[in-house]
N, C-alpha and C positions, 0 to 999 in steps of 0.2 A: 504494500500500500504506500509506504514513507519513496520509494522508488517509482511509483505511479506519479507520485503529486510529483516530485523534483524533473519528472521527465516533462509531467505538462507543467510546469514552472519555467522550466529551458524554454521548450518549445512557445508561451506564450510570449516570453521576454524575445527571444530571435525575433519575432513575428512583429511584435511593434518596432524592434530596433531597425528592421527590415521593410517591412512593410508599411508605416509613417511615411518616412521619407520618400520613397514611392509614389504612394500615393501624391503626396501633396507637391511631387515635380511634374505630376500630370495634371495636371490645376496653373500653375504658374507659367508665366514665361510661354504662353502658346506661342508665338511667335518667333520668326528669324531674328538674329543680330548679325551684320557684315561690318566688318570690320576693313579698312583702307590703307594700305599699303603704300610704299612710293613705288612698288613695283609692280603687287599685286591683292588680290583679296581674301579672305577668309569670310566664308556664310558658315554659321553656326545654328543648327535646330535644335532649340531647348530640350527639345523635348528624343531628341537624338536626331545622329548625321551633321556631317560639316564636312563642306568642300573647300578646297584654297586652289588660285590659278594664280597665275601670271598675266597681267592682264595683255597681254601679245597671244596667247592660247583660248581666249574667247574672241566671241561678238554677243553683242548685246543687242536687244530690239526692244523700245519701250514702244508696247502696242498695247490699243483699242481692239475687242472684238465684240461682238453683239450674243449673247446665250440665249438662245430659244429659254424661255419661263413662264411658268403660267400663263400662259397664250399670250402674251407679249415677250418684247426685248430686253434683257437688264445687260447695259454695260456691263466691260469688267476690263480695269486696265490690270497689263501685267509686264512686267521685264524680266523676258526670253535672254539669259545665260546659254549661249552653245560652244559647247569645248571642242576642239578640233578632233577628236572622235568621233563628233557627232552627236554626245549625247548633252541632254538639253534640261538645268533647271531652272524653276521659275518662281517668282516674287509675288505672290496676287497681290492686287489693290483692291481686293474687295470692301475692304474695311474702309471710313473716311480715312482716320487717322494712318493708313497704311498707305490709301492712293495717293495721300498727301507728297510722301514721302520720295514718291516712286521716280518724279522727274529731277528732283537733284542725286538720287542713286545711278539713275540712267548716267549723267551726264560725268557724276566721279568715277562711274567703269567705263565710260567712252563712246556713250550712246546719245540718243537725243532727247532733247526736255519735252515736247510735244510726240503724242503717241502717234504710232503710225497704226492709222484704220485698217484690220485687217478683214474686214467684214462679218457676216454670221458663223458662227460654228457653232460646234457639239461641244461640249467639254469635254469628250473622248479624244477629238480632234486636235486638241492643245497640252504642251507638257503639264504634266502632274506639280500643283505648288508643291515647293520643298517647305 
């Protein structure tokens, strides 16, 4: 019995020691942080993943596209990161306070302040926000 309790006594103390802080990193911090370089960048996702480039190894696109929604249009700017692999992430601006941001980040990785319209699409059609 005195070895039953000390076993769940362990086990509950791991579990908050473990399990707290877990939790509550998924709650915080939803969002990117990039960080600027004189060379190049680092994107950080709080919430895990983080890329660093060179900014000579992208291009950037700060684009406009249209989302089919509830039987209307809803904007959504975003700035398209593509690394000469090819492969492609990306910034939503969904948020006010995010879109706010999006044309002076374009403009410190080497892109343009004004989105370029890229017309309607599918959200399958367009890279996955990081």
């Amino acid at each position: 019995m005195i070895a039953s309790g000390l076993a769940a006594l362990v086990f509950g103390a791991l579990a908050v020691l473990i399990g707290v802080p877990g939790l509550l990193g998924l709650f915080s911090h939803p969002h990117a942080t990039v960080h600027l370089f004189e060379r190049g960048a680092i994107a950080i996702r709080h919430r895990g993943g983080s890329w660093s480039w060179p900014y000579e190894n992208a291009t950037v696109r700060h684009v406009l596209w249209h989302e089919p929604w509830e039987g209307d249009l809803r904007p959504r700017k975003q700035l398209w990161v593509t690394f000469r692999d090819g492969e492609t992430i990306c910034f939503d601006g969904l948020g006010d306070a995010d879109a706010a941001v999006l044309p002076d980040l374009s403009v410190a990785l080497g892109g343009n302040r004004e989105p370029e319209d890229v017309g309607t699409l599918r959200a399958g059609d367009t890279p996955t926000p990081f």
